[in-house]
N, C-alpha and C positions, 0 to 999 in steps of 0.2 A: 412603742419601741419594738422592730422587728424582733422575733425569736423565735424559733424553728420549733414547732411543738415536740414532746419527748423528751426535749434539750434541755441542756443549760446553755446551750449557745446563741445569744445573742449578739446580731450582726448587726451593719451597717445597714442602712435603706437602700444601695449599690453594693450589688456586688460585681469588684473588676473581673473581667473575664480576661485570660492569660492566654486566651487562645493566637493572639495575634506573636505572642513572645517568641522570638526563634524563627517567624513567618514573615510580616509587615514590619516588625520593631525589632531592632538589633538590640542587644544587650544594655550598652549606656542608654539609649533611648526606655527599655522595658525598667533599667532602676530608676530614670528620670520618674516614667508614670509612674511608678507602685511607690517614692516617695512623694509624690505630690499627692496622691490616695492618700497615706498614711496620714500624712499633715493636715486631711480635710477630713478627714473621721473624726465626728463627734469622741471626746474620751471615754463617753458613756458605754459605748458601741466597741464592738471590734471590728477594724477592717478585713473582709471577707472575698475571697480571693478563687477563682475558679478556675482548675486546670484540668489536664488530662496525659496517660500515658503518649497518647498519641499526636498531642500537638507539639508541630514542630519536631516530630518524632524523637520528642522528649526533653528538646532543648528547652521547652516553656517549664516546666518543673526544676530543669536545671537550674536556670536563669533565675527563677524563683528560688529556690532554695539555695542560689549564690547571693540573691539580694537577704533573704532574711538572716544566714548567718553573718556576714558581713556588719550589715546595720544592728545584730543583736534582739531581731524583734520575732521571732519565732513565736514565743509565748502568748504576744500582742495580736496577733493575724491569725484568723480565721483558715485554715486549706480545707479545701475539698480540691478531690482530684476523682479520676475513674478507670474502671479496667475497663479498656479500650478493644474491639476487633481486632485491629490492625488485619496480618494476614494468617492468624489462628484460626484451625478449623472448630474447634470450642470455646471459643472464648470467656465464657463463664464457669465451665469445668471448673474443680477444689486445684487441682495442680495451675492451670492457668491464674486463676486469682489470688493464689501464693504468692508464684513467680511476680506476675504485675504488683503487687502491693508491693514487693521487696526490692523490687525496683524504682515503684517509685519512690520507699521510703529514703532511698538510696540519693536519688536525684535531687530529692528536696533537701536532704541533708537532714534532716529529721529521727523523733523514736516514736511517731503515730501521725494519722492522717484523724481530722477531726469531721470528715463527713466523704465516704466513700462510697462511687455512686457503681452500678452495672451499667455503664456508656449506653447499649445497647440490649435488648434481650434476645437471648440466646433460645431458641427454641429445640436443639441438639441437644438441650440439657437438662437433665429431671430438673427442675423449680427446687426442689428438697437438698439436691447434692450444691446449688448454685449457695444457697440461703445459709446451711452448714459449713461451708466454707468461710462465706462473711461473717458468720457467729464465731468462727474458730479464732478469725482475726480480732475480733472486738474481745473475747473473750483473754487473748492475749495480748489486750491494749496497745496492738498495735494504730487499732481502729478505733475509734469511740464514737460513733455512728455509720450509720449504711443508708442507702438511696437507691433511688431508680430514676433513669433515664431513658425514653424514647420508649415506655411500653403501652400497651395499648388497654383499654379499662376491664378487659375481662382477663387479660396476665395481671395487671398490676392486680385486682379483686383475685386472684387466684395465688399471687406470693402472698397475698397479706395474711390469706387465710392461711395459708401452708406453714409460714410461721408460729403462725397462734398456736394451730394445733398443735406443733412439733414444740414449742416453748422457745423460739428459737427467736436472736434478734430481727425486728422487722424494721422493715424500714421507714424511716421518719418523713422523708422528701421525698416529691418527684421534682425531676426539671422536663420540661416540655418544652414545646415552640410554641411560643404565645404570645402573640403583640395587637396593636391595632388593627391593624390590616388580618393577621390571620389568629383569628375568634372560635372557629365553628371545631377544629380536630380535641381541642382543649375542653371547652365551655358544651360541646354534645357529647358528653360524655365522661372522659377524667374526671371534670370538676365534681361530678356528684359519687365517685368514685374516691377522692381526694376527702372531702366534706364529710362522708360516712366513716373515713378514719383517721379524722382531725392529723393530714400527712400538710407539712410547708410545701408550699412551691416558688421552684427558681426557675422563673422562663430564661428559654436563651433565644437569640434572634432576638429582644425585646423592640432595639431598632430598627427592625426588618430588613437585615442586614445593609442597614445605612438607607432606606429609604426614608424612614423616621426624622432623618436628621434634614430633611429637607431637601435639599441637596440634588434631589435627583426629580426632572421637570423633563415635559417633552422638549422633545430637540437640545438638551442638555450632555454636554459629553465631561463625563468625572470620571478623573486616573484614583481609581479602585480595582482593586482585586475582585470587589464583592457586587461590581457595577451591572455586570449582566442577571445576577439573581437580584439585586434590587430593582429591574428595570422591570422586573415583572409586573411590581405594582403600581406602575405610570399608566393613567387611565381617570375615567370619571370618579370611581370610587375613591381612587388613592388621591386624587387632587381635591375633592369631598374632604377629606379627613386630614391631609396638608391647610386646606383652608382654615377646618374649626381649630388645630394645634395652632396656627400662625396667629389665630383672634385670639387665643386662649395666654399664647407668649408673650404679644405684644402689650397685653391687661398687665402682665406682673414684669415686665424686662427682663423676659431669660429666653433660653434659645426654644427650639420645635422640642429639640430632643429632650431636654427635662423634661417641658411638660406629657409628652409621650411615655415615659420613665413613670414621673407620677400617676399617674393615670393606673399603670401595670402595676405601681407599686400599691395601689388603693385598692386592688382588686379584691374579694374575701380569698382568702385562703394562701395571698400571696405575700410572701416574708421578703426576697428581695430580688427585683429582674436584675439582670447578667448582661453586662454590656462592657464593650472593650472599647481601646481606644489604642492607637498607635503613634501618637504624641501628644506629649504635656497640653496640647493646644486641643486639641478632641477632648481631652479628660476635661479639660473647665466648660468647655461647651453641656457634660453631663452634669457636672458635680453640685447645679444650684436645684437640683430637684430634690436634695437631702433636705431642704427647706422648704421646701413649697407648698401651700396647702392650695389645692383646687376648691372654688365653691360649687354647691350643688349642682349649678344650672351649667358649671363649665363641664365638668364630668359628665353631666345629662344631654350637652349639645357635644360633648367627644362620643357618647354612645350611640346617639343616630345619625352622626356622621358615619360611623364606621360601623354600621347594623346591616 
């Protein structure tokens, strides 16, 4: 049962990513997904929900926090959101992470974020002033966890520490970029980074940004946003690792993308990958990997596939 070490938060084996809310998915479409989510969340679990300041320049939080007061499930869902760049010159600075937390508390409609991440690290900013600030919030239950996002293993080994010593909240989670296709920024490095201070990890891009899902073949032309960064990985390698997903699917009758999903979600240290969808119909395409168990030898032929 995924659960984010440090935590009492126990999630879903998916977590939706809300990135697309306010982008690709208009509002009735974003509460169509996050109720059909809801209704496919084991009740054991909490559905877990991934946003940010900056998507949708903020309408994904809106949106979000227009569906959970509405439907009354605040309590029920997991948020994690993040302080975002955008076009701050500190972006992690104690005033910016203020400001950003109260905004998005605002957005969401909410009285705490239950896992708040640093989007980006800030290197303009002592590690010490970034970390006291998110202690300040948790401290005032606005926050009831902190994360990091997109650092690199000698920052991330360098907040953890800076915490400890200071007494200060540290952080529970990374999210990184981590999927089939891209192994080596993650796995040479973070991972033994991660492992050393027993932190969750939420990859994002889990489907490489819709390459995962199949979908995307030479001489293939797909109306996506996301089609020119998935196109990167059309080649020997990527059709290699589309071939073993497709033998691996076809064994259980679910689509690429689960078993792509599963695979990430089997990972050591990995509590639950981050994947969106932009209608109801993309969402069932993910949603049977909450069930699926890979045997040894499929896991073992998805790893030298994609090695």
């Amino acid at each position: 049962m995924p659960q984010i070490p440090g935590t009492d938060l126990t999630v879903s084996d998916l977590c939706l990513g809300a990135n697309v809310f306010g982008w690709t998915a208009d509002e009735p479409t974003s509460a169509a997904v996050l109720d059909r989510y809801l209704d496919a969340t084991p009740s054991t679990r909490a559905p877990f929900v991934d946003t940010a300041e900056m998507y949708g320049q903020g309408r994904s939080e809106q949106m979000l926090g227009a569906w959970m007061a509405e439907r009354g499930v605040r309590d029920r869902v997991v948020v994690a959101t993040k302080a975002s760049p955008g076009r701050k010159e500190h972006p992690l600075s104690a005033p910016e992470i203020r400001d950003a937390a109260e905004r998005s508390l605002r957005n969401l409609q909410t009285d705490r974020i239950d896992l708040y991440y640093a989007h980006y690290d800030d290197t303009s900013t002592p590690l010490e002033e970034t970390l006291r600030a998110f202690d300040e919030l948790v401290q005032a239950g606005k926050v009831r966890h902190v994360a990091a996002s997109n650092y690199s293993p000698e920052r991330l080994t360098e907040a953890l520490g800076t915490a400890e010593r200071l007494g200060l909240t540290r952080y529970v989670a990374l999210q990184p970029h981590y999927n089939l296709v891209e192994r080596a920024v993650y796995e040479d490095g973070l991972r033994d980074v991660v492992a050393a201070h027993d932190l969750g990890v939420l990859p994002y891009f889990s489907l490489a940004k819709g390459f995962l899902t199949g979908k995307y073949r030479p001489g293939e032309q797909v109306d996506s946003p996301r089609a020119q960064g998935a196109s990167a990985y059309v080649g020997e390698r990527g059709d290699r690792v589309l071939a073993a997903l497709g033998g691996v699917a076809d064994a259980h009758g679910v689509t690429v993308a689960a078993v792509a999903l599963r695979w990430l979600a089997d990972r050591p240290t990995v509590v639950s990958p981050i994947a969106s969808a932009r209608s109801v119909e993309q969402l069932a395409d993910l949603l049977p990997m909450q069930d699926l168990v890979l045997t040894d030898e499929q896991t073992q032929a998805l790893d030298a596939a994609s090695a």
